[in-house]
Chimera marker file (.cmm) of the C-alpha trace (Angstrom):
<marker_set name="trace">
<marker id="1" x="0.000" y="0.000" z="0.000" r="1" g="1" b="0" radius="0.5"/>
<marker id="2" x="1.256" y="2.927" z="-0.862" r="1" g="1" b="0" radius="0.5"/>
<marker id="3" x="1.901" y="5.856" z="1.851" r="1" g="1" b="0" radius="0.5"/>
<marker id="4" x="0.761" y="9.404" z="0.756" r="1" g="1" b="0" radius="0.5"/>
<marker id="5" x="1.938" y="12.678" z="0.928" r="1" g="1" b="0" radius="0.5"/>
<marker id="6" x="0.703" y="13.986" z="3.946" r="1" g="1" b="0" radius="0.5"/>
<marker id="7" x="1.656" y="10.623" z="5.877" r="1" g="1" b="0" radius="0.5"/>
<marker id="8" x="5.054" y="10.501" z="4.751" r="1" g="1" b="0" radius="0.5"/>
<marker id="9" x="5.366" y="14.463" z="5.928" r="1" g="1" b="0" radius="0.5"/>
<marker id="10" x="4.234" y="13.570" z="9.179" r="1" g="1" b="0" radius="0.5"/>
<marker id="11" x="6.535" y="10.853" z="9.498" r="1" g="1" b="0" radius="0.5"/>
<marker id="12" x="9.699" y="13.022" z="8.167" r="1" g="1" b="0" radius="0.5"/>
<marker id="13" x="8.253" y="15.883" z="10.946" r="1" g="1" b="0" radius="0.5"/>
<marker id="14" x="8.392" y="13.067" z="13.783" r="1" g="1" b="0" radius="0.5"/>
<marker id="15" x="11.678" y="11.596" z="12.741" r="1" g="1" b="0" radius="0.5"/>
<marker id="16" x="12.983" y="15.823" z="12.933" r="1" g="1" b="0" radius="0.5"/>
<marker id="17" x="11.310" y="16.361" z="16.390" r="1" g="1" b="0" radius="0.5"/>
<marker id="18" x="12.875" y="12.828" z="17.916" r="1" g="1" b="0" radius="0.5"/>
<marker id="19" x="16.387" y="13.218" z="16.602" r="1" g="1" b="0" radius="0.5"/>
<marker id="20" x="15.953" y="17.235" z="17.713" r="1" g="1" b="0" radius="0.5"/>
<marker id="21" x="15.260" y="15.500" z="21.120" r="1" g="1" b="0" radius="0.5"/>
<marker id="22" x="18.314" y="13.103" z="20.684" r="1" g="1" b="0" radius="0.5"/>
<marker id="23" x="20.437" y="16.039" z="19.564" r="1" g="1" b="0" radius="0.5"/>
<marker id="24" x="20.440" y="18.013" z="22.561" r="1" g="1" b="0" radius="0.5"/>
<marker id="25" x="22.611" y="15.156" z="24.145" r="1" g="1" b="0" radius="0.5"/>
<marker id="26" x="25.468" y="16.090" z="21.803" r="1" g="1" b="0" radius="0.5"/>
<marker id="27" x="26.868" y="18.932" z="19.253" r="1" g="1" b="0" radius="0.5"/>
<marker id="28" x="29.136" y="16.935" z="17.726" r="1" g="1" b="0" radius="0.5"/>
<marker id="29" x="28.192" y="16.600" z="13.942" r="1" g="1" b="0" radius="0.5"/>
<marker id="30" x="29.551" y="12.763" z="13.639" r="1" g="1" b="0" radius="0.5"/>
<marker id="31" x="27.510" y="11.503" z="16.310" r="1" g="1" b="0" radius="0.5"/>
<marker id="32" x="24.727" y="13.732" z="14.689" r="1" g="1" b="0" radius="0.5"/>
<marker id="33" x="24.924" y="12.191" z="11.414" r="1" g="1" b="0" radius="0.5"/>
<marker id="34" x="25.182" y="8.642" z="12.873" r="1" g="1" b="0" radius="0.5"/>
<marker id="35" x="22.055" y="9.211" z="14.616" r="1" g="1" b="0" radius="0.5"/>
<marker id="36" x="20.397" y="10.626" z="11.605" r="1" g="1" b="0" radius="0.5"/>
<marker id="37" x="21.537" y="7.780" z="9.224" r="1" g="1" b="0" radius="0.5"/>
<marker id="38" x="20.466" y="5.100" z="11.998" r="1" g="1" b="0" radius="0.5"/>
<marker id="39" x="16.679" y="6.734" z="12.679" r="1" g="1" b="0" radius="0.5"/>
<marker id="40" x="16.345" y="7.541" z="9.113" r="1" g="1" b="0" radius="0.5"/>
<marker id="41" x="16.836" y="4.178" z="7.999" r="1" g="1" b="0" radius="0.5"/>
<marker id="42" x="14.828" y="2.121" z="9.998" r="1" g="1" b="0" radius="0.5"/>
<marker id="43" x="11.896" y="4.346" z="10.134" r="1" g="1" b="0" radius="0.5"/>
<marker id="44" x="11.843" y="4.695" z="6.037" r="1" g="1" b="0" radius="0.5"/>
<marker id="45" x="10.378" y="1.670" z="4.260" r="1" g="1" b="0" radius="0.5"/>
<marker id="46" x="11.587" y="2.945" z="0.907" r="1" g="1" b="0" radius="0.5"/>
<marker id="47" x="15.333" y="3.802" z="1.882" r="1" g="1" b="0" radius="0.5"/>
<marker id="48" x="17.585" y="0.748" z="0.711" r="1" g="1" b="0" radius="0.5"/>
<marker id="49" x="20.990" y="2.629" z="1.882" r="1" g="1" b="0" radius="0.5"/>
<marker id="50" x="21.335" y="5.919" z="4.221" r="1" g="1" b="0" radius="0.5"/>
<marker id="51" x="24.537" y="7.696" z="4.778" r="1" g="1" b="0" radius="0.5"/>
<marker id="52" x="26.865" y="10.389" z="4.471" r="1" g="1" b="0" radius="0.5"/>
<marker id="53" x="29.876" y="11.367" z="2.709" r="1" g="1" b="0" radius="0.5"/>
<marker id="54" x="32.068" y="13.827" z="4.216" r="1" g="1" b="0" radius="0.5"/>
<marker id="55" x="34.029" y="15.815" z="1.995" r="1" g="1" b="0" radius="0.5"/>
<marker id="56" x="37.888" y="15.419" z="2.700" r="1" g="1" b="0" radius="0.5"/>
<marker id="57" x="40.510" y="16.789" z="0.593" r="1" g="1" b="0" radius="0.5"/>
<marker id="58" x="39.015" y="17.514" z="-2.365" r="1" g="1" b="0" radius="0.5"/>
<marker id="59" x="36.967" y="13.703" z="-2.549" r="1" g="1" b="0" radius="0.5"/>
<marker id="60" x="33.890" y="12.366" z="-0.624" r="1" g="1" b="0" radius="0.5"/>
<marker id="61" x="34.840" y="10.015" z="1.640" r="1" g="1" b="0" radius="0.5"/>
<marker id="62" x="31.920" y="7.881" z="3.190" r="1" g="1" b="0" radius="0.5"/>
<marker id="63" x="30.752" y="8.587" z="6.459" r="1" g="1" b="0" radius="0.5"/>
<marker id="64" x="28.395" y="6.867" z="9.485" r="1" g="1" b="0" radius="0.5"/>
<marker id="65" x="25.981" y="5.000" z="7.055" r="1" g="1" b="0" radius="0.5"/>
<marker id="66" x="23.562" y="2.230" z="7.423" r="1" g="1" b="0" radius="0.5"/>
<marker id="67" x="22.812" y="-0.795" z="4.694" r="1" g="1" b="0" radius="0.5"/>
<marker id="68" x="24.914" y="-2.581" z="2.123" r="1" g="1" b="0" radius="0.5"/>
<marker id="69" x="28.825" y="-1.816" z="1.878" r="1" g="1" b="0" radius="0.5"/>
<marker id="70" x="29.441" y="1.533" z="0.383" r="1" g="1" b="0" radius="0.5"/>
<marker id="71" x="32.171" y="2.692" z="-1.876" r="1" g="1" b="0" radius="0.5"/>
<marker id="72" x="34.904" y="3.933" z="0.801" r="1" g="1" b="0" radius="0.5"/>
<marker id="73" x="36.054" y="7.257" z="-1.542" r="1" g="1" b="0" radius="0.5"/>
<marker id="74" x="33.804" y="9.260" z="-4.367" r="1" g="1" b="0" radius="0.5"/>
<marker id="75" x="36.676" y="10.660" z="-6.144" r="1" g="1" b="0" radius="0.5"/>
<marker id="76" x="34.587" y="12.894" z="-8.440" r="1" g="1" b="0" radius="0.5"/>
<marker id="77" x="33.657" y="14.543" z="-10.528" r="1" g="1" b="0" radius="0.5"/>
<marker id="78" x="30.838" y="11.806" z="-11.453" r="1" g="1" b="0" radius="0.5"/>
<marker id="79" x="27.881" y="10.908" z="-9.662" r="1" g="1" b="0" radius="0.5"/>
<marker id="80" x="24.773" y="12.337" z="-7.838" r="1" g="1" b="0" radius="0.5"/>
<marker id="81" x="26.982" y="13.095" z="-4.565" r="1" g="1" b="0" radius="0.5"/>
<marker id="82" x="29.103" y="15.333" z="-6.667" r="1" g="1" b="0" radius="0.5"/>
<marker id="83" x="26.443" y="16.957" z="-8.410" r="1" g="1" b="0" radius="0.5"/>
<marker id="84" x="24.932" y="18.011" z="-4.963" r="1" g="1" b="0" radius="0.5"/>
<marker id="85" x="27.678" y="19.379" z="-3.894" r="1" g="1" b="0" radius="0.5"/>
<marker id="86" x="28.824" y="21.329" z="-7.158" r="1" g="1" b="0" radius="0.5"/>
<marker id="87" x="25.153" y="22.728" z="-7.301" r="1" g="1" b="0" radius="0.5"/>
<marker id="88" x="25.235" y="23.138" z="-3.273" r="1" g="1" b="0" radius="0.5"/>
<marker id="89" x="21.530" y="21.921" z="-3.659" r="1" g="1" b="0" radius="0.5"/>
<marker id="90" x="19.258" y="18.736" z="-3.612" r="1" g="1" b="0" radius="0.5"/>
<marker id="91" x="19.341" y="16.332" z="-6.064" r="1" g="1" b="0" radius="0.5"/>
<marker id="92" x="16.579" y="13.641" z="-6.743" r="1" g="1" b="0" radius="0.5"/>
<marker id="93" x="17.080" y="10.843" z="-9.570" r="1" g="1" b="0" radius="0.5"/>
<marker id="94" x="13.996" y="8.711" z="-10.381" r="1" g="1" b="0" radius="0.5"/>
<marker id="95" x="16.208" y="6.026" z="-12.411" r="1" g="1" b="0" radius="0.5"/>
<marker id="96" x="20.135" y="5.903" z="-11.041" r="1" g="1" b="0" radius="0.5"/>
<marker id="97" x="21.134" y="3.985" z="-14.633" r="1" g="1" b="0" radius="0.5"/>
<marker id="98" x="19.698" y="7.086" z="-16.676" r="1" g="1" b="0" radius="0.5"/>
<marker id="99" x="22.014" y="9.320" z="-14.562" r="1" g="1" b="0" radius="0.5"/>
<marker id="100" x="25.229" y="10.399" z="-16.779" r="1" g="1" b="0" radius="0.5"/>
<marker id="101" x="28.278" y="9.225" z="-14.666" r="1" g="1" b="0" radius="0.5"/>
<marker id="102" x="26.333" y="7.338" z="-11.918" r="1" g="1" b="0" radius="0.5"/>
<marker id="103" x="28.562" y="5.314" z="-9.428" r="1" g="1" b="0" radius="0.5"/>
<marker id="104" x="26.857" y="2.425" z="-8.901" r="1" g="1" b="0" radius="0.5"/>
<marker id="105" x="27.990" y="1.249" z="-4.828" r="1" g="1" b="0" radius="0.5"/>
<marker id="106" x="25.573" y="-1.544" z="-5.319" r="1" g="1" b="0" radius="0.5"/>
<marker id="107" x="23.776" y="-2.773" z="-8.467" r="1" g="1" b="0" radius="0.5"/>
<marker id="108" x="20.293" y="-3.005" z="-6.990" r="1" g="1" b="0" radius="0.5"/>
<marker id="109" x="19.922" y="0.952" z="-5.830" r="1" g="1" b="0" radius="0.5"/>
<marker id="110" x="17.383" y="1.935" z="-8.520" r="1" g="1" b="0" radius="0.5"/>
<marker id="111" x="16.879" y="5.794" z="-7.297" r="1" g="1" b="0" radius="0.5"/>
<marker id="112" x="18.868" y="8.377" z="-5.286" r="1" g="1" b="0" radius="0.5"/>
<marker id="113" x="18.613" y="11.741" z="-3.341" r="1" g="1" b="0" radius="0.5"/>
<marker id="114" x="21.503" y="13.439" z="-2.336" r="1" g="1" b="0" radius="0.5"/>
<marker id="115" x="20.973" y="16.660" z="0.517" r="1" g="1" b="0" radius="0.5"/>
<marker id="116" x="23.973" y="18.890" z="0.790" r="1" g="1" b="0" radius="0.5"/>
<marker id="117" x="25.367" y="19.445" z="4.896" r="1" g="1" b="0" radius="0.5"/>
<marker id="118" x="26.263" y="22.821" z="5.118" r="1" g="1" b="0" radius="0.5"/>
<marker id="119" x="28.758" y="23.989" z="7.477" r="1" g="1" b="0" radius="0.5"/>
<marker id="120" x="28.447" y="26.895" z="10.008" r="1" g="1" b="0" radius="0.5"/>
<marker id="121" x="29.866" y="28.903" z="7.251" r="1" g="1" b="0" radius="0.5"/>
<marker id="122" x="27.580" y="27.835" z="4.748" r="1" g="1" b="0" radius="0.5"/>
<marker id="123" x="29.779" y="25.822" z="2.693" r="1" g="1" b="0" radius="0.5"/>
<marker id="124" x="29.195" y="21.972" z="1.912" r="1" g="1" b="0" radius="0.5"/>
<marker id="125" x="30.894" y="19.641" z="3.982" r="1" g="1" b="0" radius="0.5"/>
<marker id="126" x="29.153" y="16.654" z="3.429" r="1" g="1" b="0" radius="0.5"/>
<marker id="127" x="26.368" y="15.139" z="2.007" r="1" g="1" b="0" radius="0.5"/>
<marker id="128" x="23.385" y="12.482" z="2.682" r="1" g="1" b="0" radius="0.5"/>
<marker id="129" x="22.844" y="9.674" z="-0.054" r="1" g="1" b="0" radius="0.5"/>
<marker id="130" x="19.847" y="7.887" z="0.453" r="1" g="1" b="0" radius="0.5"/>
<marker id="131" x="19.337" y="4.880" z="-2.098" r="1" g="1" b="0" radius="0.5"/>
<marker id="132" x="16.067" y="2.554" z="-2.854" r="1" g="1" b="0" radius="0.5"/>
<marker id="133" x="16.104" y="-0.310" z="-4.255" r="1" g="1" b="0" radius="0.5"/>
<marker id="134" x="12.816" y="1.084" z="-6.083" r="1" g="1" b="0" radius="0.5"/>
<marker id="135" x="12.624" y="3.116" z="-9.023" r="1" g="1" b="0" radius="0.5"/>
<marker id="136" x="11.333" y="6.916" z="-8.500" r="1" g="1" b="0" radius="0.5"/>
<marker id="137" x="11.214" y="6.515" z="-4.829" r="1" g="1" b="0" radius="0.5"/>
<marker id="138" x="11.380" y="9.815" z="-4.087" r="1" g="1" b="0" radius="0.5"/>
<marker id="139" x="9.188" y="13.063" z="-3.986" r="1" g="1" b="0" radius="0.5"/>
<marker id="140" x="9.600" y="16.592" z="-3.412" r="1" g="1" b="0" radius="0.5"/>
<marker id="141" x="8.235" y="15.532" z="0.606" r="1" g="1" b="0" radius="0.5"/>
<marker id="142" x="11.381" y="13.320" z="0.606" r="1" g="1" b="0" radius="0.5"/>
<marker id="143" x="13.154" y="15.991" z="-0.390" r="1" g="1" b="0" radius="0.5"/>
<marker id="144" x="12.033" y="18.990" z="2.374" r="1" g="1" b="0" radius="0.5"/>
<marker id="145" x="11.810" y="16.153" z="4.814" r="1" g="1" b="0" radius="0.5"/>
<marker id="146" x="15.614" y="14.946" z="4.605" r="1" g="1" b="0" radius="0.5"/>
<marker id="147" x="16.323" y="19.132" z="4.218" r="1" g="1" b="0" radius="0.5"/>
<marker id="148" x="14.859" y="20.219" z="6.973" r="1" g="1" b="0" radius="0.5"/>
<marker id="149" x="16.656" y="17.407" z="8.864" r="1" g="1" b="0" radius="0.5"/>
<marker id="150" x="20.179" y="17.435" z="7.523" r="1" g="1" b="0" radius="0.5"/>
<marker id="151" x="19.855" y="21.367" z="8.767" r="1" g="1" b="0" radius="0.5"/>
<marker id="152" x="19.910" y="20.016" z="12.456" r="1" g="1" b="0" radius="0.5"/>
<marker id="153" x="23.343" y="18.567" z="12.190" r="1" g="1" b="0" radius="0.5"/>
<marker id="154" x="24.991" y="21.783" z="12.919" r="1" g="1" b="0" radius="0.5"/>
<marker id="155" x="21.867" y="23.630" z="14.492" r="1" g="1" b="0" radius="0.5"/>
<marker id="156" x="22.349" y="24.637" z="17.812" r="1" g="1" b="0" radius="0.5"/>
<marker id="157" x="19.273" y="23.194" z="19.919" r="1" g="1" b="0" radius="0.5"/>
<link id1="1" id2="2" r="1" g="1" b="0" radius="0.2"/>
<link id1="2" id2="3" r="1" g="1" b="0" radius="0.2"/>
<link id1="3" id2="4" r="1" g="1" b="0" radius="0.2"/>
<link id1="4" id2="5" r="1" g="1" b="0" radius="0.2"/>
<link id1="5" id2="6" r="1" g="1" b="0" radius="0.2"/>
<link id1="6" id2="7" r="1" g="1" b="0" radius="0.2"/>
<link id1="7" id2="8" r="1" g="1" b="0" radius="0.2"/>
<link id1="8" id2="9" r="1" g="1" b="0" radius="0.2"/>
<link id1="9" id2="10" r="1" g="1" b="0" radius="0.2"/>
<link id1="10" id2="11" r="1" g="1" b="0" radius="0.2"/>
<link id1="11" id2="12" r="1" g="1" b="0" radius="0.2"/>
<link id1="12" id2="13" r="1" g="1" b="0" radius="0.2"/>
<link id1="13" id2="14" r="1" g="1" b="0" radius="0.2"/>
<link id1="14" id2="15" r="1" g="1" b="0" radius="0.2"/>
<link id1="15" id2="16" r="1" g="1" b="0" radius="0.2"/>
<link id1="16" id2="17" r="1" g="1" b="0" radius="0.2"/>
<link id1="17" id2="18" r="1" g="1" b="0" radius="0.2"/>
<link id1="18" id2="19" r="1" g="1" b="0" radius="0.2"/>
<link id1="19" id2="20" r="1" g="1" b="0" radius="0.2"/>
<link id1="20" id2="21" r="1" g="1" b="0" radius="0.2"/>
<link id1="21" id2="22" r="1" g="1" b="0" radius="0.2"/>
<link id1="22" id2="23" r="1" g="1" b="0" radius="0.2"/>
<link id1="23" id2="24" r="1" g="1" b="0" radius="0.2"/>
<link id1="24" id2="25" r="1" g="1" b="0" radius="0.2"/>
<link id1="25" id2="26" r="1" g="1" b="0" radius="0.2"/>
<link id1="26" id2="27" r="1" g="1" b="0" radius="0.2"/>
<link id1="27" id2="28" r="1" g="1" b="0" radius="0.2"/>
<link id1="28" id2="29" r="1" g="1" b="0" radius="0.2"/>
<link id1="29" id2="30" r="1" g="1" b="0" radius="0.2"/>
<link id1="30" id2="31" r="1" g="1" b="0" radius="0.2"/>
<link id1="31" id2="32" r="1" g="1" b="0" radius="0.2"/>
<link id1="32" id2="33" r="1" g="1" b="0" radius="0.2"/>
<link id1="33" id2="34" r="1" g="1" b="0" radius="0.2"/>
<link id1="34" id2="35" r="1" g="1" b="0" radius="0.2"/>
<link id1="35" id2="36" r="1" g="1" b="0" radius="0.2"/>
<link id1="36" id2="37" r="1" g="1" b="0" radius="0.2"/>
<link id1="37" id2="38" r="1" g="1" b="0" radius="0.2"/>
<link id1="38" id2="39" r="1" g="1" b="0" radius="0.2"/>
<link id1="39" id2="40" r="1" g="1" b="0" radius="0.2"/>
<link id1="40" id2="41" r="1" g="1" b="0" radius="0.2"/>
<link id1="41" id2="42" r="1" g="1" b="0" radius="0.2"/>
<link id1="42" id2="43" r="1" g="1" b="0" radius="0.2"/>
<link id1="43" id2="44" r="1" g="1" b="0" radius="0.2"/>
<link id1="44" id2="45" r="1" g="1" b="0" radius="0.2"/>
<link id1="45" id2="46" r="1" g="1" b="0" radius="0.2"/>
<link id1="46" id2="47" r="1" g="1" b="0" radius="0.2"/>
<link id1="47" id2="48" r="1" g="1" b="0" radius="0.2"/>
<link id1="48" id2="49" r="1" g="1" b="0" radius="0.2"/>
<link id1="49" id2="50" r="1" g="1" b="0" radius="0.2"/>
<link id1="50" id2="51" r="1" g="1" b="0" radius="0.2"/>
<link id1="51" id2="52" r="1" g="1" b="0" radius="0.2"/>
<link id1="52" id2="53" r="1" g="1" b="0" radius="0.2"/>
<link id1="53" id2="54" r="1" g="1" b="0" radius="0.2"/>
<link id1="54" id2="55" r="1" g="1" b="0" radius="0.2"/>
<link id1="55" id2="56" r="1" g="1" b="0" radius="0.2"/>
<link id1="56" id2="57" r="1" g="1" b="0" radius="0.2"/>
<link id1="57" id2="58" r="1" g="1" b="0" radius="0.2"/>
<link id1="58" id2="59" r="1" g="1" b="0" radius="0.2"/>
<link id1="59" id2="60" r="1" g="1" b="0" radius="0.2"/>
<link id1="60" id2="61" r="1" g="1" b="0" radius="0.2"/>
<link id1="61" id2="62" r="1" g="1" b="0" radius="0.2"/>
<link id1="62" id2="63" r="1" g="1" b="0" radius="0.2"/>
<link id1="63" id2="64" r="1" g="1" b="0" radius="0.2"/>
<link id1="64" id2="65" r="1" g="1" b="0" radius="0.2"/>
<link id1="65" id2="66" r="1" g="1" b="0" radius="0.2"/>
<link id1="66" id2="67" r="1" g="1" b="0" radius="0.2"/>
<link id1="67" id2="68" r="1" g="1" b="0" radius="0.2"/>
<link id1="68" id2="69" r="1" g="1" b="0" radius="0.2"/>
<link id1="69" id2="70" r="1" g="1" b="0" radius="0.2"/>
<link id1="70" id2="71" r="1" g="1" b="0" radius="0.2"/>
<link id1="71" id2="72" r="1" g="1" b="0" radius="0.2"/>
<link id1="72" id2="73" r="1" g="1" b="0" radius="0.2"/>
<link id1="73" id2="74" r="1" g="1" b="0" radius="0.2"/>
<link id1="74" id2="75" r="1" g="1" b="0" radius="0.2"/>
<link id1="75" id2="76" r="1" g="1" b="0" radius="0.2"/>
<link id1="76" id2="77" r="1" g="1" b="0" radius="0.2"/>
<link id1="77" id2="78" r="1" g="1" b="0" radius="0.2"/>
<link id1="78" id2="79" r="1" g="1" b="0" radius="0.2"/>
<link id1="79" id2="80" r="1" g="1" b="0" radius="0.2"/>
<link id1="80" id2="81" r="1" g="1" b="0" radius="0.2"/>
<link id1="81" id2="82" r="1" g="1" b="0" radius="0.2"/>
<link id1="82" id2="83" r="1" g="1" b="0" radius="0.2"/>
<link id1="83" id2="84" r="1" g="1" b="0" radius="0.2"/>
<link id1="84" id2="85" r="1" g="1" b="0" radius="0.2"/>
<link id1="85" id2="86" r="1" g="1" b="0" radius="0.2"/>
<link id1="86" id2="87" r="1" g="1" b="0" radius="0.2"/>
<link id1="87" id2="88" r="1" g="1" b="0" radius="0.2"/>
<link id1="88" id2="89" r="1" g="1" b="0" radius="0.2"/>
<link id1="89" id2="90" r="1" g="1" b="0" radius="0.2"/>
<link id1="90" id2="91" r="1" g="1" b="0" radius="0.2"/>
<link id1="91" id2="92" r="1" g="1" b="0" radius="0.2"/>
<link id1="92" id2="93" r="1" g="1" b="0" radius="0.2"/>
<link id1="93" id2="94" r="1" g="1" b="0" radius="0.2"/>
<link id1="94" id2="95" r="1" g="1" b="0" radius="0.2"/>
<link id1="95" id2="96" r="1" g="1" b="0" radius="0.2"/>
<link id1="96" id2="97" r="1" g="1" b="0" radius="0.2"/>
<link id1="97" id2="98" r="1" g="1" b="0" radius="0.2"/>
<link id1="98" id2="99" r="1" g="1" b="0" radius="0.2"/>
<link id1="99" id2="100" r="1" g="1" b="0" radius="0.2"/>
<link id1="100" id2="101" r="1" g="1" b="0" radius="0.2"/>
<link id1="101" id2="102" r="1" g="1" b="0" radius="0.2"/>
<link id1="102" id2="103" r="1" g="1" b="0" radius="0.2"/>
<link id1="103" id2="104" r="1" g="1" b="0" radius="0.2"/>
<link id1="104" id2="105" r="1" g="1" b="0" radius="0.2"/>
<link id1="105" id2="106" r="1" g="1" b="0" radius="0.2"/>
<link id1="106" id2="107" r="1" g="1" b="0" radius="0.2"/>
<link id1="107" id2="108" r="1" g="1" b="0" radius="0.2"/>
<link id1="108" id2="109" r="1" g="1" b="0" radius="0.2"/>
<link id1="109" id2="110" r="1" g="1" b="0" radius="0.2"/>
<link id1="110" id2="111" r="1" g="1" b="0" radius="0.2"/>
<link id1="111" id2="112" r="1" g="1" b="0" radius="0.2"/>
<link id1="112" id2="113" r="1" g="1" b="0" radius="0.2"/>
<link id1="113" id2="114" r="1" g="1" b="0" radius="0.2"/>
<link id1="114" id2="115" r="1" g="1" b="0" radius="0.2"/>
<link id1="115" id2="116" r="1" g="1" b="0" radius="0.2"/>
<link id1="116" id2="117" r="1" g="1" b="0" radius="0.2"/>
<link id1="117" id2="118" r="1" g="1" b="0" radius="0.2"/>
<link id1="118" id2="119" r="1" g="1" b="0" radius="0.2"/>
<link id1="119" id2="120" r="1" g="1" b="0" radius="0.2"/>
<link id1="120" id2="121" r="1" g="1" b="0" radius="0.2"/>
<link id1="121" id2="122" r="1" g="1" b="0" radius="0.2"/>
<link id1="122" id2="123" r="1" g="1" b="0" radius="0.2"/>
<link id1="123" id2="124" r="1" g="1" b="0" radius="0.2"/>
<link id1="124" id2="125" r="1" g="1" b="0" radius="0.2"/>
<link id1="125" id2="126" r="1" g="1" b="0" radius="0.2"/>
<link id1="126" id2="127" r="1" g="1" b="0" radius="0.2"/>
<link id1="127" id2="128" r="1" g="1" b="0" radius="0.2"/>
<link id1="128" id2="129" r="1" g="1" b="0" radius="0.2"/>
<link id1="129" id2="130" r="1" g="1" b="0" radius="0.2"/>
<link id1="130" id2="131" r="1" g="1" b="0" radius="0.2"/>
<link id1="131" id2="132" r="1" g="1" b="0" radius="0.2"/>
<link id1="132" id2="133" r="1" g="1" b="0" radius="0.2"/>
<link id1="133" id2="134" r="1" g="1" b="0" radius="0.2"/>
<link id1="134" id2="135" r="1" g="1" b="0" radius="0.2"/>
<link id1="135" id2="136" r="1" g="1" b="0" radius="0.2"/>
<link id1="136" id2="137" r="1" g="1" b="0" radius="0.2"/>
<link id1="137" id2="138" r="1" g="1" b="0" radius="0.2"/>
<link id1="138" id2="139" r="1" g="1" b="0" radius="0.2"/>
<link id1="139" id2="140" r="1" g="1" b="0" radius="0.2"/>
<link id1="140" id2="141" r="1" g="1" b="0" radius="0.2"/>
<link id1="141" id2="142" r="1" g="1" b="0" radius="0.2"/>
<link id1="142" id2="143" r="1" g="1" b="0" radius="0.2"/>
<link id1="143" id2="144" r="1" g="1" b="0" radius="0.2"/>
<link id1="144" id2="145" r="1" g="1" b="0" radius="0.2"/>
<link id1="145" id2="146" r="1" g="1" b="0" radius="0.2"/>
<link id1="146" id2="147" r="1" g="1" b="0" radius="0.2"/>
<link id1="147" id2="148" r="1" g="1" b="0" radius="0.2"/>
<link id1="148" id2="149" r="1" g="1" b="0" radius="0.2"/>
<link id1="149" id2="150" r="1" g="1" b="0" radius="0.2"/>
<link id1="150" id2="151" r="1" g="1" b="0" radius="0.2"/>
<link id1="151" id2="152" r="1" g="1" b="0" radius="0.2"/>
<link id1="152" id2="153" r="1" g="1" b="0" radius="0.2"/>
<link id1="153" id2="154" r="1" g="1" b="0" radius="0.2"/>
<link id1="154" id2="155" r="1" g="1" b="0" radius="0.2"/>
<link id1="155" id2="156" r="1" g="1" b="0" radius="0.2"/>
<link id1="156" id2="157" r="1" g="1" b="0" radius="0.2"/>
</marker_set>
């Protein structure tokens, strides 16, 4: 059965007000993203990988994730994680093997989204990659959802 709109918003608001809750515990943005990759993944039914890739000298290098083995290092400049962070925005693909320059970490991820982590300074530091193992998985609630919740990992609660 499929979920709609509205119940998938209210699930992305509840999954921002608990890990708001767990945040308070800590600041640090490791733990944060740890705990965001963790909740997010086992309260999703359509998210087939959830993680992050920090960006470390000049390449994405994978971060607290949860799911299948991940490529260790995103070299660039291919990929969805790249194209987030060279357009410091959101990117959603509905079919991962019509993407130009796709890395494919696993052969079954069908669709992506990618949310740029900004920094205190507003510059990207990171990113979260959430894969399913569906095709078109994701909607512009996914989207605002994961936004509004990737903004908490350097939000001071």
């Amino acid at each position: 059965m499929a979920v709609t709109d509205a119940a998938l918003a209210g699930r992305y608001g509840r999954v921002r007000d608990q890990l708001a809750e767990l945040f308070l515990k800590t600041n640090d943005p490791i733990a944060r993203m740890a705990t965001v990759a963790a909740v997010l993944h086992h309260k999703m039914p359509h998210y087939f990988w959830t993680g992050f890739y920090r960006l470390q000298a000049g390449k994405l290098v994978v971060g607290p994730y949860q799911g299948p083995v991940a490529c260790s290092v995103l070299s660039g400049p291919e990929g969805v994680c790249w194209a987030a962070v060279r357009q410091a925005a959101s990117v959603m693909v509905a079919d991962v093997h019509a993407f130009e320059g796709h890395v494919a970490c696993d052969a079954r991820s069908q669709s992506e989204i990618v949310v740029p982590v900004f920094g205190r300074d507003g510059a990207v530091i990171a990113v979260l990659d959430v894969d399913s193992d569906r095709p078109a998985a994701f909607s512009e609630v996914d989207r605002q959802g994961l936004e509004a919740i990737v903004a908490l990992i350097h939000a001071d609660l």
